[in-house]
N, CA, C and O atoms as CSV, one atom per row, in Angstrom:
chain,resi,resn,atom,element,x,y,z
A,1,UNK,N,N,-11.984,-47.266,6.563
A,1,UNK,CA,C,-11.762,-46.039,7.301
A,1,UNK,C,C,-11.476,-46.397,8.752
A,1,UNK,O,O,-12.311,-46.987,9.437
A,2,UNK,N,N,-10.196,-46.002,9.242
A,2,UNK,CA,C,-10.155,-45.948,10.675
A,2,UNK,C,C,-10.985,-45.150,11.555
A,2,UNK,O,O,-12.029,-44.626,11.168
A,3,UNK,N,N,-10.415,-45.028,13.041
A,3,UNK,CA,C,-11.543,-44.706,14.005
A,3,UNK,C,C,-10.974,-42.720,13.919
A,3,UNK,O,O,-11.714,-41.805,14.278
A,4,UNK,N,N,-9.302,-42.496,13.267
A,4,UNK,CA,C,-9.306,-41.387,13.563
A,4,UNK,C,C,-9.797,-40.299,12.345
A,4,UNK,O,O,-9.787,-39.092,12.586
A,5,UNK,N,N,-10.182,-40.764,11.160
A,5,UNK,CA,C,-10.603,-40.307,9.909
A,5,UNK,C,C,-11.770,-39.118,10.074
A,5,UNK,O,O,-12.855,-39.518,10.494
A,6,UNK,N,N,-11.684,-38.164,9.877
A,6,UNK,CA,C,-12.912,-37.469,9.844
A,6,UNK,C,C,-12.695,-36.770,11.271
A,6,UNK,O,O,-13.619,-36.011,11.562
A,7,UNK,N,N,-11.606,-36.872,12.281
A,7,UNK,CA,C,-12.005,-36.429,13.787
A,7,UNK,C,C,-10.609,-35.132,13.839
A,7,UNK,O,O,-9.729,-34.938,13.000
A,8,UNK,N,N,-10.854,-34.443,15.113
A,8,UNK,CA,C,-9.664,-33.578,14.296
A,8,UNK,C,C,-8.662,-34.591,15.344
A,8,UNK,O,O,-8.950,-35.491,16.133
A,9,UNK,N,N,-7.288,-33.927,14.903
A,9,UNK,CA,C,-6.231,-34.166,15.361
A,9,UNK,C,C,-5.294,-33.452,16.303
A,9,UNK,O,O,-5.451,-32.231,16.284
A,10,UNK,N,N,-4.262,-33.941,17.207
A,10,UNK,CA,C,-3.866,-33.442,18.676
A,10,UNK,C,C,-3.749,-32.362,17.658
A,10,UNK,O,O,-3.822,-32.437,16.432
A,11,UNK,N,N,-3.524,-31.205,18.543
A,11,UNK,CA,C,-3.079,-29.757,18.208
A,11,UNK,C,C,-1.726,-29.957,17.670
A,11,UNK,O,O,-0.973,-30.557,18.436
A,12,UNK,N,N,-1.092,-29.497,16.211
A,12,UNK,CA,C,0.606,-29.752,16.166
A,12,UNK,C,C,0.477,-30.176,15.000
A,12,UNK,O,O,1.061,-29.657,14.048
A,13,UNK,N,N,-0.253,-31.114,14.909
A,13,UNK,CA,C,0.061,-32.768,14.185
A,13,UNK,C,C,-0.820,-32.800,12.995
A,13,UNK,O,O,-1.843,-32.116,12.970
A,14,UNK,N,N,-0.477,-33.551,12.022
A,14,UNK,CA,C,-0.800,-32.909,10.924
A,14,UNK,C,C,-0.836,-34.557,10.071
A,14,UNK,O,O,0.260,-34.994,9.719
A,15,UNK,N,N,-1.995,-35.340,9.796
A,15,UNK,CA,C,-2.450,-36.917,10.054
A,15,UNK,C,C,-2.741,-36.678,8.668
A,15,UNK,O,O,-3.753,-36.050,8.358
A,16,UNK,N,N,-1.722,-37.246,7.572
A,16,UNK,CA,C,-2.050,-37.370,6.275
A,16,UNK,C,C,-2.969,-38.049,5.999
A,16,UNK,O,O,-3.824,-37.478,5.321
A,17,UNK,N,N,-3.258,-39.623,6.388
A,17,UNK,CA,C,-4.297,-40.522,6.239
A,17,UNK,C,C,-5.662,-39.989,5.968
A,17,UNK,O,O,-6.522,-40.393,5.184
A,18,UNK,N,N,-5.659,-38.902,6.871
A,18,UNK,CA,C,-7.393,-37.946,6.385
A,18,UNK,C,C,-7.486,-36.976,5.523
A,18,UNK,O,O,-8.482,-36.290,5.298
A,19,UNK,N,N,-6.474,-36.911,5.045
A,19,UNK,CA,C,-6.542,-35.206,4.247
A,19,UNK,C,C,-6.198,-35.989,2.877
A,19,UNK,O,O,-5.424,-36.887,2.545
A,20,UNK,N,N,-7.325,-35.058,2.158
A,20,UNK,CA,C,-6.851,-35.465,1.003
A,20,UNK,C,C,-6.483,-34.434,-0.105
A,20,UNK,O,O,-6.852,-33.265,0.006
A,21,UNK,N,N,-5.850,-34.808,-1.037
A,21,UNK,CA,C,-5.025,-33.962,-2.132
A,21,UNK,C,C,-5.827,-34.069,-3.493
A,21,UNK,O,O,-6.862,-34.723,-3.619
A,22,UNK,N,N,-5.276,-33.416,-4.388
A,22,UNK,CA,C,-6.115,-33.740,-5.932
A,22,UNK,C,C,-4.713,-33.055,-6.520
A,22,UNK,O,O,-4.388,-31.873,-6.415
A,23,UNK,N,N,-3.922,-34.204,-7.213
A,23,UNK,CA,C,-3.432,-33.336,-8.407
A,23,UNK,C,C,-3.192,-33.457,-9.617
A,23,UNK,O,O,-2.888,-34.505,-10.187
A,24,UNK,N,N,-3.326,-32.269,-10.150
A,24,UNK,CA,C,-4.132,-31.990,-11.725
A,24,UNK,C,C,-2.700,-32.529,-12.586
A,24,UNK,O,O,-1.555,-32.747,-12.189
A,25,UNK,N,N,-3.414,-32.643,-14.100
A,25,UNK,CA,C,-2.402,-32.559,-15.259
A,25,UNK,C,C,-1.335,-32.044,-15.238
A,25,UNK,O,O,-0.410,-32.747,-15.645
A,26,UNK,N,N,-0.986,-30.561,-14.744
A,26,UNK,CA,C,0.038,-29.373,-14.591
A,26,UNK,C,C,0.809,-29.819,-13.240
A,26,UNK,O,O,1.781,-29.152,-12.884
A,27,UNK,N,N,0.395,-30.922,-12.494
A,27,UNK,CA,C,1.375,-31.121,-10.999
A,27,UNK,C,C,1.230,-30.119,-10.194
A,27,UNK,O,O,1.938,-29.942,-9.202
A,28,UNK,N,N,0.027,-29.164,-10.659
A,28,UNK,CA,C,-0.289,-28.799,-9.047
A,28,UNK,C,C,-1.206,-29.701,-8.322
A,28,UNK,O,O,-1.820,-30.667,-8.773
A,29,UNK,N,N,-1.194,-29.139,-6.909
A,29,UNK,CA,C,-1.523,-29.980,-5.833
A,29,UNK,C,C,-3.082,-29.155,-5.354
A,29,UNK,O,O,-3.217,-27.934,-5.443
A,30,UNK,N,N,-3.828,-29.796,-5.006
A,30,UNK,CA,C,-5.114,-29.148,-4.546
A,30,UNK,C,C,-5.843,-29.886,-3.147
A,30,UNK,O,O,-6.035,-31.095,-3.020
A,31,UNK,N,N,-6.167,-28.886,-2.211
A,31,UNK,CA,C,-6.130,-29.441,-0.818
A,31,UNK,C,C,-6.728,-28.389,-0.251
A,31,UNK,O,O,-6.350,-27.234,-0.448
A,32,UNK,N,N,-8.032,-28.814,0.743
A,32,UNK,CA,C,-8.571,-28.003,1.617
A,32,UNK,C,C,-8.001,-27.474,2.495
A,32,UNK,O,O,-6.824,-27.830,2.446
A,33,UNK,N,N,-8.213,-26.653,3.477
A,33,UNK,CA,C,-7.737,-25.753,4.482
A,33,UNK,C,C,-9.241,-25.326,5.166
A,33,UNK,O,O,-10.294,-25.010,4.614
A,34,UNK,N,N,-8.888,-25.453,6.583
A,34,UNK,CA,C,-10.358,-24.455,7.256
A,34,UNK,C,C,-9.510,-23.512,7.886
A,34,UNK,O,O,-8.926,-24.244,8.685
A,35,UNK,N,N,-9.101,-22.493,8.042
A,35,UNK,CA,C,-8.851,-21.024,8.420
A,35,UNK,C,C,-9.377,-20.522,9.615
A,35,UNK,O,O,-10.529,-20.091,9.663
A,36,UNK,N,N,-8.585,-20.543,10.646
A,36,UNK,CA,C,-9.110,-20.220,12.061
A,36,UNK,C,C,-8.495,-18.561,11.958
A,36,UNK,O,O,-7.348,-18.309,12.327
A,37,UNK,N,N,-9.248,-17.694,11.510
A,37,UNK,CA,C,-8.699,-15.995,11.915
A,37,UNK,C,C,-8.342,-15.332,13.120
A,37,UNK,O,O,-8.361,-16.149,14.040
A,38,UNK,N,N,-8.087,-14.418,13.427
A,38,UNK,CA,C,-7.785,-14.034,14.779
A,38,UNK,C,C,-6.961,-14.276,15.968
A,38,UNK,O,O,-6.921,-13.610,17.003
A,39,UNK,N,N,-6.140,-15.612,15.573
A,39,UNK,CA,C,-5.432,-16.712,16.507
A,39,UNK,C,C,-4.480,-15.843,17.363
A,39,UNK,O,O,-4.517,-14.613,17.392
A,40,UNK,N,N,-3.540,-16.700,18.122
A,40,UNK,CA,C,-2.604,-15.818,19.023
A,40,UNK,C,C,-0.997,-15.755,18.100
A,40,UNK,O,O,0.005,-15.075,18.316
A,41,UNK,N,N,-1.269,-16.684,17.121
A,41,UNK,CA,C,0.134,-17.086,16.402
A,41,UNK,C,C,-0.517,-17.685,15.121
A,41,UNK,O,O,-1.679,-18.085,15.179
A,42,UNK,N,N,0.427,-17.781,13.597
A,42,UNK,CA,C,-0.131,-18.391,12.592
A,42,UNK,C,C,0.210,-19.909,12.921
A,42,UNK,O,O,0.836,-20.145,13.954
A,43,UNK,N,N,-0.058,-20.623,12.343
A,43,UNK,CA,C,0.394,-22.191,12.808
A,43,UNK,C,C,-0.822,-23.438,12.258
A,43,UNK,O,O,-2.044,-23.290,12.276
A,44,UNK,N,N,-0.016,-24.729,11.759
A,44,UNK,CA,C,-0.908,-25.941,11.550
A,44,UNK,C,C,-1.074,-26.169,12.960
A,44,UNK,O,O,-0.264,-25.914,13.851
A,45,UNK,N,N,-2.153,-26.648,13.054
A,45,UNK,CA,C,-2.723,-27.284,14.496
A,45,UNK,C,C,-3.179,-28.489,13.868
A,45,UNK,O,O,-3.285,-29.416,14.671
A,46,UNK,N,N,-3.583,-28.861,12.283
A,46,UNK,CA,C,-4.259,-30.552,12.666
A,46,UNK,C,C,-5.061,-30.472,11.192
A,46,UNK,O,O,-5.171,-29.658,10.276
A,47,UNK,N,N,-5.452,-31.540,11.458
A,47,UNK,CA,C,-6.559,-31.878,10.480
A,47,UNK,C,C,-8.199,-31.915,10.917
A,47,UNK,O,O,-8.380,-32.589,11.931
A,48,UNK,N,N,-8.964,-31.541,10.556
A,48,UNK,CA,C,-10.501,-31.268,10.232
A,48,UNK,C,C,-10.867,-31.827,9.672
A,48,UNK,O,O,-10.588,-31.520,8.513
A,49,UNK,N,N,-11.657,-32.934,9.778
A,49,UNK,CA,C,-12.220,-33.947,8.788
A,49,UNK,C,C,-11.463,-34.134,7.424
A,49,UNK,O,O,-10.913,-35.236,7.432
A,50,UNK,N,N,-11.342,-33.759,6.786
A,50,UNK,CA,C,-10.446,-33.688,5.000
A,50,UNK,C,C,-9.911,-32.089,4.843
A,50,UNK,O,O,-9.784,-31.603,3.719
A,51,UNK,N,N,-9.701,-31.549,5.696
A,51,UNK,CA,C,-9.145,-30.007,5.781
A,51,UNK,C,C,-8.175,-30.027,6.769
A,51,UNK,O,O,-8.198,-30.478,7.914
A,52,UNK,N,N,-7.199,-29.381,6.040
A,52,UNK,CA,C,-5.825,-28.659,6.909
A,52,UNK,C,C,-6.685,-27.533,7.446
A,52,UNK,O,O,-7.393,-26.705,6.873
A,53,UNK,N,N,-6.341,-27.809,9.035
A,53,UNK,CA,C,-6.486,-26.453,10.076
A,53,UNK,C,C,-5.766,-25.493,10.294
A,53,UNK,O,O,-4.844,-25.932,10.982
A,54,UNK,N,N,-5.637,-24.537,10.140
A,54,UNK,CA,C,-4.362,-23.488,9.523
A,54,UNK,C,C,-5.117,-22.050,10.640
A,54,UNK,O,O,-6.179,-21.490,10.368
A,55,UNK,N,N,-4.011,-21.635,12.182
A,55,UNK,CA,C,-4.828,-20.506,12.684
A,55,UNK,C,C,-3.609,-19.407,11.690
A,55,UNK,O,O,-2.547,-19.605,11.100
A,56,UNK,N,N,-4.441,-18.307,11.926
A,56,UNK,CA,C,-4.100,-16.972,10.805
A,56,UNK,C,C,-4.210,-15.879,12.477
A,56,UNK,O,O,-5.114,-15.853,13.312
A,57,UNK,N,N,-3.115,-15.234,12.439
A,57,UNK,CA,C,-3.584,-13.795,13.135
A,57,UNK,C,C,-4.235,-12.744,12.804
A,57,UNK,O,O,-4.819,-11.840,13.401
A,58,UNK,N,N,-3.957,-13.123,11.387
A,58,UNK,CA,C,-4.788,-11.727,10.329
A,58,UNK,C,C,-6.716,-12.118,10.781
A,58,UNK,O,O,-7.245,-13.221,10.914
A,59,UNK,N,N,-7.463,-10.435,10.941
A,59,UNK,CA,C,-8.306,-10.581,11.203
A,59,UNK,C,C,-9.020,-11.003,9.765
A,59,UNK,O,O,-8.450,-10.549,8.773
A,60,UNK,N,N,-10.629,-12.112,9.448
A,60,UNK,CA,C,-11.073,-11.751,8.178
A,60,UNK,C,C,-12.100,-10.648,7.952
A,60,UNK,O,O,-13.280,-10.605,8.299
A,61,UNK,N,N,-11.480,-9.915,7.393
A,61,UNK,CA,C,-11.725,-8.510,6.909
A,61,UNK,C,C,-10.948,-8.409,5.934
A,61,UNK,O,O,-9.770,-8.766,5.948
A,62,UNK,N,N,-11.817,-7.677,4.552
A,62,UNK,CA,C,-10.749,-7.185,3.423
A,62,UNK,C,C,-9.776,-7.469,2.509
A,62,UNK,O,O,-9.118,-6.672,1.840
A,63,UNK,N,N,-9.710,-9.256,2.539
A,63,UNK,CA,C,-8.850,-10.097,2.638
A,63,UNK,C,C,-7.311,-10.171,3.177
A,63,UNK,O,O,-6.261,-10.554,2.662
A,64,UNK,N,N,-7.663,-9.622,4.467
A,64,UNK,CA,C,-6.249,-9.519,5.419
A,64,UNK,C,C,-6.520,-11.845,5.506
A,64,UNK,O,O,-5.734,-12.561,4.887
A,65,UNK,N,N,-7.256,-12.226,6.034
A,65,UNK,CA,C,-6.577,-13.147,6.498
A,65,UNK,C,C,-6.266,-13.862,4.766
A,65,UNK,O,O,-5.062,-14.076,4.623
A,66,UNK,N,N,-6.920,-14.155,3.787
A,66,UNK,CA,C,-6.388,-14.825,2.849
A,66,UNK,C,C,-5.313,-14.827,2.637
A,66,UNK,O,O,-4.634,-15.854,2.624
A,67,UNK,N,N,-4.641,-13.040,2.295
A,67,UNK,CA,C,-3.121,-12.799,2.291
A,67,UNK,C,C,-2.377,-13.546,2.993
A,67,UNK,O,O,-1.519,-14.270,2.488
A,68,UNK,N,N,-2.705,-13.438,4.803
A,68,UNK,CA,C,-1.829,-13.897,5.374
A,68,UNK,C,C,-1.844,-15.727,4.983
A,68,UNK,O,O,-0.851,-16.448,4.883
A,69,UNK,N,N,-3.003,-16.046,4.853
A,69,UNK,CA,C,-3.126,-17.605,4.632
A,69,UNK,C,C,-1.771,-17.766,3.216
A,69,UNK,O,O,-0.732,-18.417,3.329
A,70,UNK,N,N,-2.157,-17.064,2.125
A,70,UNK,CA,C,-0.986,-16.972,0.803
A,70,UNK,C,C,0.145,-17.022,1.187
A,70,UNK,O,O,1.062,-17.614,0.619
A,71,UNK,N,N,0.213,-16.351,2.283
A,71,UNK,CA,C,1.766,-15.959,2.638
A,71,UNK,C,C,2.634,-17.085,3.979
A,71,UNK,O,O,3.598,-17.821,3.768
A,72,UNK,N,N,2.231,-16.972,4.712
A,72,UNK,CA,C,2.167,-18.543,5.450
A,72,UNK,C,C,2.411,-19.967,4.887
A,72,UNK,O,O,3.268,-20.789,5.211
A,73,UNK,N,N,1.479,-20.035,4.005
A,73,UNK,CA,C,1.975,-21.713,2.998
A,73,UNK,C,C,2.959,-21.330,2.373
A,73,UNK,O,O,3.935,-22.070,2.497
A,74,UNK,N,N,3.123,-20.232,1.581
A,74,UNK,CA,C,4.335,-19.942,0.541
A,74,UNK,C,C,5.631,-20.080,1.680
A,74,UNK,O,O,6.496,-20.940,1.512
A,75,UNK,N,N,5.660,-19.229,2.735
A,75,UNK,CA,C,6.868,-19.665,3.384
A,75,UNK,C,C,6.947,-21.235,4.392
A,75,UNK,O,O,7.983,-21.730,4.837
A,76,UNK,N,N,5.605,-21.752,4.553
A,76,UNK,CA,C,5.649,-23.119,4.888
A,76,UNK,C,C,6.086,-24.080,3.780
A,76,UNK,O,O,6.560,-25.147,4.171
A,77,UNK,N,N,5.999,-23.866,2.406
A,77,UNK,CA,C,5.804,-25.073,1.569
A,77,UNK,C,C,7.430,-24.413,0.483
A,77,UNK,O,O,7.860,-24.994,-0.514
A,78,UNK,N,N,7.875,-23.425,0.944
A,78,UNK,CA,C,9.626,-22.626,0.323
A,78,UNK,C,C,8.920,-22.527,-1.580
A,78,UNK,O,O,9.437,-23.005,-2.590
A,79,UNK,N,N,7.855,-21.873,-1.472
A,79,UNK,CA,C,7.329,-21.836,-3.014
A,79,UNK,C,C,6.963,-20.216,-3.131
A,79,UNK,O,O,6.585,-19.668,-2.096
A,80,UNK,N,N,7.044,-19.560,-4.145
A,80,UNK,CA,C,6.511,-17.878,-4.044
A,80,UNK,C,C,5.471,-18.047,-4.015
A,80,UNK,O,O,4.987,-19.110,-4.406
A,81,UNK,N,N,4.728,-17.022,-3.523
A,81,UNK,CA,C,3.423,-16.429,-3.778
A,81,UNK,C,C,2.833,-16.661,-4.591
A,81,UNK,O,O,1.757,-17.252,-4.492
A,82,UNK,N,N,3.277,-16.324,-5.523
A,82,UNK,CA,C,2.467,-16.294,-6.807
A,82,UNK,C,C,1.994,-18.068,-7.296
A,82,UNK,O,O,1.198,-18.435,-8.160
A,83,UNK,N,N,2.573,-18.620,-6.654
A,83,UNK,CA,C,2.335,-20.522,-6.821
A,83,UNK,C,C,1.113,-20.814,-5.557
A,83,UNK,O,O,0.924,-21.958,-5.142
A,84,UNK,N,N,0.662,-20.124,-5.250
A,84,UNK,CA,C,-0.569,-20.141,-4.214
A,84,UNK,C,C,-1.451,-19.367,-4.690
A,84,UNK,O,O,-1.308,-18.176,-4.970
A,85,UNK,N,N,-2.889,-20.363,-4.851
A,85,UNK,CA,C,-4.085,-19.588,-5.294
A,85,UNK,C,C,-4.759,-20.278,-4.456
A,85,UNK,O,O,-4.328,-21.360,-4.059
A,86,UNK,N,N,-6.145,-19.682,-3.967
A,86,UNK,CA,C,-7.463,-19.494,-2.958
A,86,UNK,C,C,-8.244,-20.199,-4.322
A,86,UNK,O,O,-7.840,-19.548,-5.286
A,87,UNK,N,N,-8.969,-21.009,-4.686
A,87,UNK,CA,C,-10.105,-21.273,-5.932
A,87,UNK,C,C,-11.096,-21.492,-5.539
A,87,UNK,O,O,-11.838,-21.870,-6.446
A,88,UNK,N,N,-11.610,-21.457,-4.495
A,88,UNK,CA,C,-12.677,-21.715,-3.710
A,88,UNK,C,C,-12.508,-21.363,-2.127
A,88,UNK,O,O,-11.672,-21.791,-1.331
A,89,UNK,N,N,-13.619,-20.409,-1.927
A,89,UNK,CA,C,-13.827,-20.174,-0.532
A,89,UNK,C,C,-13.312,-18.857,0.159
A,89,UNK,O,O,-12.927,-18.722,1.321
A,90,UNK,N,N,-13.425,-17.650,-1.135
A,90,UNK,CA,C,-12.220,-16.499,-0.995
A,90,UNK,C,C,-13.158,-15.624,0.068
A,90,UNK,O,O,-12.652,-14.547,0.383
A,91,UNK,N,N,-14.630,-15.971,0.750
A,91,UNK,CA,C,-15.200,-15.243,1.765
A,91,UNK,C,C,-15.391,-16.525,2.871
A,91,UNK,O,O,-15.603,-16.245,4.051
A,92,UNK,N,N,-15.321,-17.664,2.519
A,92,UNK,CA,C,-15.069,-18.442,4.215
A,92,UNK,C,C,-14.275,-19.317,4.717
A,92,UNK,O,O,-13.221,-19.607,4.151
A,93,UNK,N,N,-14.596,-19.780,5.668
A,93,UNK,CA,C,-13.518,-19.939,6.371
A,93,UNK,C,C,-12.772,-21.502,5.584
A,93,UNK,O,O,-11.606,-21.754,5.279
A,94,UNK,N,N,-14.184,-22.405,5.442
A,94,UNK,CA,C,-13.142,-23.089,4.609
A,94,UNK,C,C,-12.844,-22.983,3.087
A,94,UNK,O,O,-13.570,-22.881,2.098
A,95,UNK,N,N,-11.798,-23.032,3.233
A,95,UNK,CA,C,-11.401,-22.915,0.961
A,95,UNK,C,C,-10.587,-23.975,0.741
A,95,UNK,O,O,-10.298,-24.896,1.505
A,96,UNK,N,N,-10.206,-23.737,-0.493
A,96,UNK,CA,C,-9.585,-24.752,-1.560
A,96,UNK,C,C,-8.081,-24.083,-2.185
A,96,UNK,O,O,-7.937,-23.051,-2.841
A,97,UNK,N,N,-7.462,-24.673,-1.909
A,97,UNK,CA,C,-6.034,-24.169,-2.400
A,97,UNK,C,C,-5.159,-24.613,-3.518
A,97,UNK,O,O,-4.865,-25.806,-3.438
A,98,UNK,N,N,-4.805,-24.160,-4.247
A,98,UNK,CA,C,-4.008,-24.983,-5.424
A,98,UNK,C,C,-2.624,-24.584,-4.828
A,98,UNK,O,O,-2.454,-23.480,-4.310
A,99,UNK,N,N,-1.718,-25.449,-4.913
A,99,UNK,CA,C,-0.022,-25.323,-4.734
A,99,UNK,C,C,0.578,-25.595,-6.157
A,99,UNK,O,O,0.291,-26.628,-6.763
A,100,UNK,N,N,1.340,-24.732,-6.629
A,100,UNK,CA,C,2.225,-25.440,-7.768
A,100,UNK,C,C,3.790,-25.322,-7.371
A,100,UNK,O,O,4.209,-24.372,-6.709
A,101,UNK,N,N,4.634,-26.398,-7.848
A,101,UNK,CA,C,5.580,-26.381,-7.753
A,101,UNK,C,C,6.419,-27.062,-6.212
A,101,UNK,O,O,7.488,-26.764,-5.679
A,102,UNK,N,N,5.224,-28.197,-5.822
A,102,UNK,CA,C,5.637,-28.673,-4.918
A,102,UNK,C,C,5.045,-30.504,-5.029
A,102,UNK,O,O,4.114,-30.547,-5.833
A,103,UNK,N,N,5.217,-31.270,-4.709
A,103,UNK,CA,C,4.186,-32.621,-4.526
A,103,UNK,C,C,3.744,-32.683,-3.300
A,103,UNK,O,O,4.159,-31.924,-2.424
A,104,UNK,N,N,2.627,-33.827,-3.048
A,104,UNK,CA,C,1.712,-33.994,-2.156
A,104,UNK,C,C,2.886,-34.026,-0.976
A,104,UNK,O,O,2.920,-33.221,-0.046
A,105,UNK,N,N,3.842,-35.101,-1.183
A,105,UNK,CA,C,4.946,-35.395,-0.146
A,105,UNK,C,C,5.562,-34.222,0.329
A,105,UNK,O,O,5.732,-34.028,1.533
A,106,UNK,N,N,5.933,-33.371,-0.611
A,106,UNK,CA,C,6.054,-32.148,0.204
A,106,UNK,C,C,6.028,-31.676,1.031
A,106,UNK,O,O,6.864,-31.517,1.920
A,107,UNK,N,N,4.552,-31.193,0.831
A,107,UNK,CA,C,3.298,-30.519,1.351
A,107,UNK,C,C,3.215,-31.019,2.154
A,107,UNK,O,O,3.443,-30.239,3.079
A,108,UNK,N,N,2.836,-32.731,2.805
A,108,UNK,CA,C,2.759,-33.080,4.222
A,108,UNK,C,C,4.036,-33.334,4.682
A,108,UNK,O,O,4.037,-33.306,5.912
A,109,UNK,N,N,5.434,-33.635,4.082
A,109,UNK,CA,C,6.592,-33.325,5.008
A,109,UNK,C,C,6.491,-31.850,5.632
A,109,UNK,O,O,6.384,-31.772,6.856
A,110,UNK,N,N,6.524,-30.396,4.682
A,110,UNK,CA,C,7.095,-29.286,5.299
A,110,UNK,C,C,5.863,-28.994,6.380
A,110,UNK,O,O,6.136,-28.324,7.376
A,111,UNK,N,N,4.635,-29.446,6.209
A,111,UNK,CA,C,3.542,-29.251,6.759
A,111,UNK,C,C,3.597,-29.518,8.211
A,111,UNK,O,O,3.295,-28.693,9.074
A,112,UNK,N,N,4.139,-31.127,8.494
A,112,UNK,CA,C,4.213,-31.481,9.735
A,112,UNK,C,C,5.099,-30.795,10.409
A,112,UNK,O,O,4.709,-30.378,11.500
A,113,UNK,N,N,6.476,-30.479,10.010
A,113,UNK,CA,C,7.362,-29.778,10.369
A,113,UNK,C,C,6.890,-28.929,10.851
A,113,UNK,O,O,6.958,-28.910,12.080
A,114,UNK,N,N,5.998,-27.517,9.982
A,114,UNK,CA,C,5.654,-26.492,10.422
A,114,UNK,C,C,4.784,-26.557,11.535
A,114,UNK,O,O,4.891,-25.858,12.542
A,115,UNK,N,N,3.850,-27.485,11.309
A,115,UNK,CA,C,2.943,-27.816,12.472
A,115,UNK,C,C,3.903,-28.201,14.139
A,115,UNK,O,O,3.450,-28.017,15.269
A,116,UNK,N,N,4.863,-28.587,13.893
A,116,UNK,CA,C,5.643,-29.467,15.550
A,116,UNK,C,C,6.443,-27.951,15.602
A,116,UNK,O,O,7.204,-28.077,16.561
A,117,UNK,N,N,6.611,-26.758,15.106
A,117,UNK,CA,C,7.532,-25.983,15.999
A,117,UNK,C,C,6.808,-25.466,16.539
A,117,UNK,O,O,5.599,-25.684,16.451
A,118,UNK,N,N,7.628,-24.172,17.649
A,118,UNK,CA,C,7.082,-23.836,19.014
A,118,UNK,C,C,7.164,-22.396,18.649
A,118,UNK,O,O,8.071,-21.745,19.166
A,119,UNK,N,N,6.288,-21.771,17.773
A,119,UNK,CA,C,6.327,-20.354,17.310
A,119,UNK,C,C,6.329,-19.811,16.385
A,119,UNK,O,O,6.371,-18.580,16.392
């Protein structure tokens, strides 16, 4: 383990080396997320020990921010909706996400991308 493993990362940037994936028989992809609600903009900011940091504008209430979390990766990762499920963590902040219809490489190419724009 390096010295940056486990620490978060600059704001933007999105450090595969710490995050880790699980994927199943079916080629979906499974990967933490910690969920910052309330933010000024949706956006990757980094990694969290073994969790994608993901801020949400949606407040959590009612599952406004999950939606928006569903809806955010689906247009970060070019997959529908319906290929994004929450399987853990549907009341906090951190959960568990299944992706189908994408690979790990993907997921941290479109990821970083999404993470380096300005809006």
């Amino acid at each position: 383990m390096n010295g940056d493993e486990g620490r978060k990362t600059k704001e933007g940037s999105v450090r595969p080396s710490s995050f880790v994936f699980r994927q199943d028989a079916s080629g979906a992809v499974t990967f933490a997320v910690k969920v910052v609600p309330r933010a000024s903009k949706n956006q990757v900011v980094g990694i969290e020990g073994d969790a994608l940091k993901i801020r949400l504008t949606a407040p959590p209430v009612e599952g406004k921010a999950n939606d928006a979390l569903v809806v955010f990766l689906a247009d970060a990762l070019g997959v529908p909706r319906a290929h994004i499920e929450i399987i853990v963590g549907g009341t906090a902040r951190r959960k568990v996400v299944r992706v189908r219809g994408v690979t790990e490489r993907d997921i941290v190419q479109r990821l970083m991308r999404q993470g380096t724009k300005d809006g």
